[in-house]
C-alpha positions in Angstrom: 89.9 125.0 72.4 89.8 127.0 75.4 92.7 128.1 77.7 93.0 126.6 81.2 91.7 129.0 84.0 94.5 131.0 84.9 95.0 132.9 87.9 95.0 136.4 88.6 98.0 138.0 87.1 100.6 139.6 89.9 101.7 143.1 90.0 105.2 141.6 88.5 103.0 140.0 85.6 101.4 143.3 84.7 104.5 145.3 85.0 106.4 143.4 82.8 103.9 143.3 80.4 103.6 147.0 80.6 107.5 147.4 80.4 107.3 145.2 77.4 104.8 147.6 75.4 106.4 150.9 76.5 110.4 149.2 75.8 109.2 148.2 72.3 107.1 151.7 71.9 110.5 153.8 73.0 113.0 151.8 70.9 110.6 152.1 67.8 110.1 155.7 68.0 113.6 156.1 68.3 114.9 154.1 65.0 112.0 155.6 63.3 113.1 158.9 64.2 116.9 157.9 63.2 115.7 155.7 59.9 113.4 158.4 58.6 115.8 160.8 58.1 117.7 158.6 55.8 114.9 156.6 54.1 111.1 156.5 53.3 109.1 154.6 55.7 106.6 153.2 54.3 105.3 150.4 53.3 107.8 148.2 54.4 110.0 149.2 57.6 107.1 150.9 58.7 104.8 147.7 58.6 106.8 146.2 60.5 106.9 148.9 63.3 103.2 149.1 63.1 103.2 145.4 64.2 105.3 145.4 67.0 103.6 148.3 68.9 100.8 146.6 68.2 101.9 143.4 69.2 103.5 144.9 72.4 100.2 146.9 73.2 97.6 143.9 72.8 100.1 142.0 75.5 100.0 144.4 77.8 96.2 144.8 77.7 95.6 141.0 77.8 97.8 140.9 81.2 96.0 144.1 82.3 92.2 142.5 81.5 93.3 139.2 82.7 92.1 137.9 79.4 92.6 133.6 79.6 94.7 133.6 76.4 97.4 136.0 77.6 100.1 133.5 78.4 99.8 132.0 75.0 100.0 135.2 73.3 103.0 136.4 74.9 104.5 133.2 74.1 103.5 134.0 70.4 104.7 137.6 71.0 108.4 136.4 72.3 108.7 134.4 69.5 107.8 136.9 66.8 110.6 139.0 68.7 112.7 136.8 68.5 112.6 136.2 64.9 112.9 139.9 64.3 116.2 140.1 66.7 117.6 137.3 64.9 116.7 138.4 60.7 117.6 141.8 61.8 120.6 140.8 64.2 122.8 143.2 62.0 120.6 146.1 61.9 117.6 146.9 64.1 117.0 143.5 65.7 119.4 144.1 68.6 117.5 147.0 69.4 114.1 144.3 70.2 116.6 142.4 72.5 114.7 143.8 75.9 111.3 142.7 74.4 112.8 139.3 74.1 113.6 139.1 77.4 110.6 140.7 78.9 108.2 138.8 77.2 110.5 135.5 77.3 110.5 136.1 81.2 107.1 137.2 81.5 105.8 133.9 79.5 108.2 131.8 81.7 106.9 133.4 85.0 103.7 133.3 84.0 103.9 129.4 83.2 105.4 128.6 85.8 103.4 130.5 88.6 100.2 128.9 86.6 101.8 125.4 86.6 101.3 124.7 82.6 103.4 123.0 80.5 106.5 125.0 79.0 106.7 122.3 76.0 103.2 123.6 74.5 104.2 127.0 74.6 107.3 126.1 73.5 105.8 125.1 70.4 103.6 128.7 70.2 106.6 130.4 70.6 108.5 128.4 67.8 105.7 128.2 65.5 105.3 132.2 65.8 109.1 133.0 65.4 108.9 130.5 61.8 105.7 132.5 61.1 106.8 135.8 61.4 110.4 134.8 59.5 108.1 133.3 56.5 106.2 136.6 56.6 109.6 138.8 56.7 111.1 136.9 53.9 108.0 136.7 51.6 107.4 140.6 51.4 111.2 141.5 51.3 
């Protein structure tokens, strides 16, 4: 299946993206910082900060390549975010809160400027938030 042409992303598009990746980078260096002190790392916390950058960085670099999948994949990315936010509400998650919103904006913007269809994405985003909550619960 191939994603609809979309067009150029705006300045806004690309900023938020950016904003997302350097938000998530800045808060996970921070609780790593503050967690590691108090507790190893590895293999689990730290697999999941290893995601997130990573997660945050490919989303920025889709929006800064144009790359035709980007709005779907920051669909997916809002809604692995928002599965963290709410598993972790009580401890790290409401730290993720910003990428929630940045990437929940950006994919709305983004939609909307490209007129596609929110309930498709809708679905990406639900289907990736179930996904990462099966994945969080399986290895804990």
């Amino acid at each position: 299946m191939q994603a609809p042409k979309a067009e150029t992303p705006s300045k806004l598009e690309i900023i938020l993206a950016i904003a997302g990746a350097l938000v998530c980078l800045v808060v996970t260096i921070i609780i790593w910082v503050e967690v590691s002190a108090q507790q190893p790392m590895w293999p689990l916390p730290g697999s999941y900060f290893t995601e997130f950058m990573l997660i945050s960085a490919v989303i920025a670099y889709l929006w800064v390549s144009n790359h035709p999948l980007r709005i779907t994949a920051t669909w997916a990315a809002a809604g692995v975010f928002s599965s963290l936010v709410f598993i972790g509400l009580f401890s790290i998650g409401l730290f993720y809160i910003p990428n929630v919103l940045i990437f929940g904006a950006l994919a709305i913007l983004a939609d909307v400027r490209a007129r596609q269809k929110v309930g498709i994405h809708l679905v990406i985003y639900l289907a990736a938030g179930i996904a990462q909550a099966v994945l969080m619960f399986a290895v804990a």
